[in-house]
C-alpha angles and dihedrals in degrees: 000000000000130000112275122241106265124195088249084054100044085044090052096041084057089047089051087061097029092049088225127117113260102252086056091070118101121204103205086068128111106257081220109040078046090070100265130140141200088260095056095043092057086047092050080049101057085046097064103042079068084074098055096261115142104199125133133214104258085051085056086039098051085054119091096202142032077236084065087045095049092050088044090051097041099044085045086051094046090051095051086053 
């Protein structure tokens, strides 16, 4: 079974495409507005499903903030447990 994502992880893995560290990021930003495209997003998506996360594009891109992806992501990991 894979590790689970983690808030420090996802944090990092928006670092990685926003060339920030990860405790820069701030999660009440637009993923968008942030600097982030749609090639980085389904990245970031692949990455997760490694982990086991099951979450599509249309569901990151409904969200207005990385706040919105990490409870998405938590609440999808939370539920697979």
């Amino acid at each position: 079974m894979p590790a689970p994502l983690m808030l420090e992880g996802f944090r990092a893995d928006l670092a990685e495409f926003l060339f920030q560290k990860p405790d820069e990021v701030d999660l009440e930003e637009n993923p968008v507005y942030a600097g982030l495209d749609s090639l980085h997003i389904v990245t970031l998506i692949e990455r997760w499903r490694e982990t086991g996360l099951d979450v599509s594009f249309i569901e990151l891109a409904e969200c207005t903030s990385f706040a919105q992806w990490w409870q998405l992501l938590s609440a999808r990991q939370e539920a697979a447990k």
